[in-house]
C-alpha positions in Angstrom: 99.1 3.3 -23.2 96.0 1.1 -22.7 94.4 0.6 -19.6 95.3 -2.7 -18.2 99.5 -1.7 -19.1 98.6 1.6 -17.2 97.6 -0.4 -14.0 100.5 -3.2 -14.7 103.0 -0.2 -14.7 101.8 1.2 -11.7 101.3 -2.0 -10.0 104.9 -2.4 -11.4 105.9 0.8 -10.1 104.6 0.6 -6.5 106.1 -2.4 -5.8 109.9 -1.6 -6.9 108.5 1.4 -4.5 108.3 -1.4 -2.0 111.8 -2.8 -2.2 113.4 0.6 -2.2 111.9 1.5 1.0 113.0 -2.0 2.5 116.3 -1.9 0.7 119.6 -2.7 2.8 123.3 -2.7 1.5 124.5 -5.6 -0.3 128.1 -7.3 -1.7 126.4 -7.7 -5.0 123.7 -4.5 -5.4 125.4 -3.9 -8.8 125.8 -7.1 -10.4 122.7 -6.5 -12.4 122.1 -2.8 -12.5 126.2 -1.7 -13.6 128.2 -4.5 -13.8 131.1 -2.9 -14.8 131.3 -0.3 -12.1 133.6 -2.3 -9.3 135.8 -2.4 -12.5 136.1 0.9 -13.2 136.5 2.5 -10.3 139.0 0.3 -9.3 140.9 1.3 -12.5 140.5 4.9 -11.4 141.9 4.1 -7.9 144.8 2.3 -9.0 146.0 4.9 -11.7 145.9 7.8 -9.2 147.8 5.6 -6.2 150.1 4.8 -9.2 150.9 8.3 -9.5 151.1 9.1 -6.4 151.5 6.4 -3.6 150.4 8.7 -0.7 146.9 9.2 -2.4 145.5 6.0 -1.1 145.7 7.3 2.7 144.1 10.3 1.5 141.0 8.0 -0.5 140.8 6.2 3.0 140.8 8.9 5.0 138.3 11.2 3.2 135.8 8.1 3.2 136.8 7.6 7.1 135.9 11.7 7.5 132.4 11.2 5.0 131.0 8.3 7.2 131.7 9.9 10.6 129.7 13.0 10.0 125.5 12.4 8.9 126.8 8.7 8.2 128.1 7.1 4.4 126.4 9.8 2.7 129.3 11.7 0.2 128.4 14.8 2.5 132.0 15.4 2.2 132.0 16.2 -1.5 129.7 18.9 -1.7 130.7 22.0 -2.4 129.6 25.3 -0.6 126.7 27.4 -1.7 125.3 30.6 -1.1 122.7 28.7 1.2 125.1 25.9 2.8 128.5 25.5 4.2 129.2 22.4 3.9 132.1 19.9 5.7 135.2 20.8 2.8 136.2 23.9 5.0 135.6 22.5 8.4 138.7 22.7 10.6 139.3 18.9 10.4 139.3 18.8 6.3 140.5 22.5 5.5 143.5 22.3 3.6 144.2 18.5 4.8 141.4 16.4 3.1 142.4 15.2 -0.5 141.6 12.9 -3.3 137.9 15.1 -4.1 139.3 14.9 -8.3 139.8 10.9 -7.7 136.3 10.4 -7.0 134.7 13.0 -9.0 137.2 11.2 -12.2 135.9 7.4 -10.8 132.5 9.2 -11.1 132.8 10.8 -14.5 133.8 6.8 -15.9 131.1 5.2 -14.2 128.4 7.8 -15.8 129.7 7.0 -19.1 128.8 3.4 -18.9 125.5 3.7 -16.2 124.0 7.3 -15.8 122.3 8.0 -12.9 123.1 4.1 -11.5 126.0 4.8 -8.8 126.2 6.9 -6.1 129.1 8.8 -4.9 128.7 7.7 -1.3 129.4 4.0 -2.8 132.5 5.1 -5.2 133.8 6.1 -1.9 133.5 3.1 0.2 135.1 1.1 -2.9 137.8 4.0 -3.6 139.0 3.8 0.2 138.5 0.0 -0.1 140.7 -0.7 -3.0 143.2 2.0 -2.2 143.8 -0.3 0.4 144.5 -3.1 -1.6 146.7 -1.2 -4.1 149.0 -0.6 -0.9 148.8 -4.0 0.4 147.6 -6.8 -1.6 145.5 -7.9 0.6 141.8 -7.4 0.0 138.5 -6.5 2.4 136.0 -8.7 1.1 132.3 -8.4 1.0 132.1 -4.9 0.7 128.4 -3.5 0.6 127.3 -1.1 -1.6 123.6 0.5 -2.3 124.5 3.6 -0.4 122.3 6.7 -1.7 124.2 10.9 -1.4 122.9 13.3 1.0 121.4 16.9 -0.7 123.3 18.7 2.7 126.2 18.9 4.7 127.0 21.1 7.4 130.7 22.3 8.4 129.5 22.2 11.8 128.6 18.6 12.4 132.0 18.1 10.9 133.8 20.2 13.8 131.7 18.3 16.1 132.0 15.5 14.9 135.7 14.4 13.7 138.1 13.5 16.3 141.1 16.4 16.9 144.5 15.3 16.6 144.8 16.0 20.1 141.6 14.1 21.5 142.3 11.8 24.8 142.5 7.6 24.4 139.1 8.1 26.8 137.6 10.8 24.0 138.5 9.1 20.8 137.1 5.6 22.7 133.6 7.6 23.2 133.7 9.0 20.1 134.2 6.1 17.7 131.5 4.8 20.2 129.0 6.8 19.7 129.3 5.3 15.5 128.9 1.7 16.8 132.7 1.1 16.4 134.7 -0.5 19.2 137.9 0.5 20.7 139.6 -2.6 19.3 137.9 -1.1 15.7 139.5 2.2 16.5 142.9 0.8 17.1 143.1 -1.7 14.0 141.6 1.6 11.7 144.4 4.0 13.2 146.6 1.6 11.9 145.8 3.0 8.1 148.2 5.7 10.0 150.9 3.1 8.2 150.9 5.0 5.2 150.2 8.7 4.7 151.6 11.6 5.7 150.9 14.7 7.8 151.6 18.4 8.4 153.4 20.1 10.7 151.2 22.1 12.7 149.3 19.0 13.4 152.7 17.1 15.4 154.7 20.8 16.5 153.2 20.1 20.2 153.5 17.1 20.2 157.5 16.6 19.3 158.2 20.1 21.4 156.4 19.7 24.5 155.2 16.1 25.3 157.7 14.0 26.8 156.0 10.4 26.4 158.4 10.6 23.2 161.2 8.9 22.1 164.2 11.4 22.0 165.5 10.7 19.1 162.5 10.6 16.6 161.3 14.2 18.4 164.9 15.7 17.3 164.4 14.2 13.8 161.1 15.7 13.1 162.3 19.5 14.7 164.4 19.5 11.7 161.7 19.9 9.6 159.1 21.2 12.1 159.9 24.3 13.9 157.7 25.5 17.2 156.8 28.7 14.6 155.9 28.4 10.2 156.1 25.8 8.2 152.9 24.9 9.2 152.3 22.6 6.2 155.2 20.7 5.7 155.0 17.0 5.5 156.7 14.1 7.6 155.3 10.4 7.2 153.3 9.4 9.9 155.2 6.0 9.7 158.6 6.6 9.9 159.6 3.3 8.8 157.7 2.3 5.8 155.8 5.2 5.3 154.5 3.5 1.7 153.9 0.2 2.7 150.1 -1.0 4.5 152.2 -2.9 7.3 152.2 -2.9 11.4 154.8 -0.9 11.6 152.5 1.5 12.9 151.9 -0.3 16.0 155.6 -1.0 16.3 156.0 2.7 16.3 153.8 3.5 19.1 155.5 0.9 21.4 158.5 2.4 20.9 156.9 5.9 21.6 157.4 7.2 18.0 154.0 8.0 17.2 153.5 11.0 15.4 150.2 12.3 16.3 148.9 12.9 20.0 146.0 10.3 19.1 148.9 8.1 17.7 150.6 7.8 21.0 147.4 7.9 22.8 146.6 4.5 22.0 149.8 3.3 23.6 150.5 5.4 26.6 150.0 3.2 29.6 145.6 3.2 29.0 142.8 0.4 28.1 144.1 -0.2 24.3 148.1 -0.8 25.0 147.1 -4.6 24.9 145.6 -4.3 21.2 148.4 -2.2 20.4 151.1 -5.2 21.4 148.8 -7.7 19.6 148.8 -5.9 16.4 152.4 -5.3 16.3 153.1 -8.8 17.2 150.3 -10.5 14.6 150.0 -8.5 11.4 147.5 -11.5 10.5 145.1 -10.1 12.9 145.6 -6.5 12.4 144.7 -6.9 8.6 142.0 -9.1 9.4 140.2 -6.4 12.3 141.4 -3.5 9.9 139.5 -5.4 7.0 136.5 -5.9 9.7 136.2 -2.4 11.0 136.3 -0.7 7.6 133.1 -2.6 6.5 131.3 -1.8 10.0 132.5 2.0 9.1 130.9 1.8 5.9 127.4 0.9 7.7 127.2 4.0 9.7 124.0 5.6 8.6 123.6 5.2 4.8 121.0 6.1 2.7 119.3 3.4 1.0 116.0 3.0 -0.8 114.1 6.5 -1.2 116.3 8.3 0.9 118.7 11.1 -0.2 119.7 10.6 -4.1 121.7 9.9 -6.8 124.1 12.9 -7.8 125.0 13.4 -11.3 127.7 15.1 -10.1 129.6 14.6 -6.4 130.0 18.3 -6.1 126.8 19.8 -6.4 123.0 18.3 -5.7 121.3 17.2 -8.5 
């Protein structure tokens, strides 16, 4: 290479070095780069919530649980090595997080057409993001993407971290706080609680021993849910249409049929009963703050520019 192209490249070089280090999410950071991969993953997305309807809870929770620990990073689909325990195992995701072979499939397609282009942290924000839309038709625009994938994760910042099913109105409030999310942003994304299921051991207490439960629903989920075993059986966490992204939810919890202790929480006589009412009153609005408070999610502490990397692969570091 000649001279004068050796300083145009590096002159070339140091200032794409620039942008990187000033670079910010944005709605259209792939438009140029990999057009096609909005188009793929979204393919991916809809054949797995095709196949099985309850996978896009799972897609929106998983991104829900990457973002709250170390930010938007894909922490979440690292596997454990000899030399780090990562946030797979972690009380909050052991046996309950799913949809890891979704991504890892979305990421596979999108190699194939741009290697090395898309991160996993992004194919996350647009998996939860379109799983969304495959159960509800209605779409969160403006999505930003440019997210780069952490090299570590840590089980315990996840256990730290994550709110417990049996967290206070007061404790979730500080929590989703402390991620720049409001309590009215807590409320309309505890409505994703619409569609999904969960397991038994995480409602036994609350269907045997609280009381701020309607009788009926309690009796109906002993059936399945003993006060010992079957730790892992199912029950929808909206009774009534348990497959459908609705305000149901919200309906639910006014009638005290909330399944989880931070279900009822938000309508039990405290600071968020008033969203609660709106919500199930004004599905307009719900979808519109749930739409809202899933982008803000998505801004918690990425990775952009120089920071972290692109993973060939969402399990392991490059």
């Amino acid at each position: 290479m000649a001279m004068p192209r050796v300083v145009a490249f590096v002159l070339l070089l140091l200032s794409l070095l620039g942008i990187a280090c000033d670079a910010q999410l944005s709605s259209t950071f792939y438009d140029q780069i990999c057009p096609t991969a909005l188009t793929t993953i979204r393919t991916v997305i809809r054949q797995a919530v095709s196949q099985e309807r309850r996978m896009a809870a799972s897609l929106i929770r998983l991104h829900f649980h990457d973002c709250f620990v170390q930010g938007c990073d894909a922490s979440i689909l690292l596997d454990d090595t000899p030399s780090m325990i990562g946030e797979q195992n972690a009380a909050p995701n052991r046996n309950s997080a799913r949809g890891y072979g979704v991504i890892h499939k979305a990421k596979t397609e999108v190699e194939k057409s741009c290697p090395g282009v898309v991160s996993c942290a992004d194919i996350l924000a647009v998996a939860a993001r379109d799983a969304s839309f495959s159960v509800s038709w209605w779409s969160i625009l403006d999505g930003k993407l440019g997210r780069r994938d952490s090299t570590s994760a840590s089980k315990t910042l996840a256990e730290s971290e994550l709110p417990h099913f049996q967290e206070s109105l007061d404790r979730l409030i500080s929590i989703f706080s402390n991620k720049g999310l409001s309590a009215r942003d807590m409320v309309a994304l505890s409505g994703s609680h619409t569609i999904g299921q969960a397991q038994c051991f995480l409602f036994r207490n609350r269907i045997h021993n609280q009381t701020n439960i309607d009788t009926g629903f309690a009796s109906t989920r002993r059936r399945t849910c003993p006060t010992s075993g079957g730790d892992e059986k199912l029950a929808p966490l909206d009774l009534v249409t348990p497959n459908s992204f609705d305000n149901n939810y919200f309906k639910n919890l006014i009638q005290r049929k909330g399944l989880l202790e931070t279900d009822q929480a938000l309508f039990n006589g405290g600071s968020t009963d008033s969203i609660v009412t709106e919500y199930s009153r004004n599905p307009t609005a719900f979808k519109s703050d749930f739409a809202t408070a899933m982008i803000k999610m998505g801004d918690i502490e990425p990775l952009t520019g120089l920071e972290g990397q692109i993973r060939n692969i969402c399990g392991a570091v490059n």
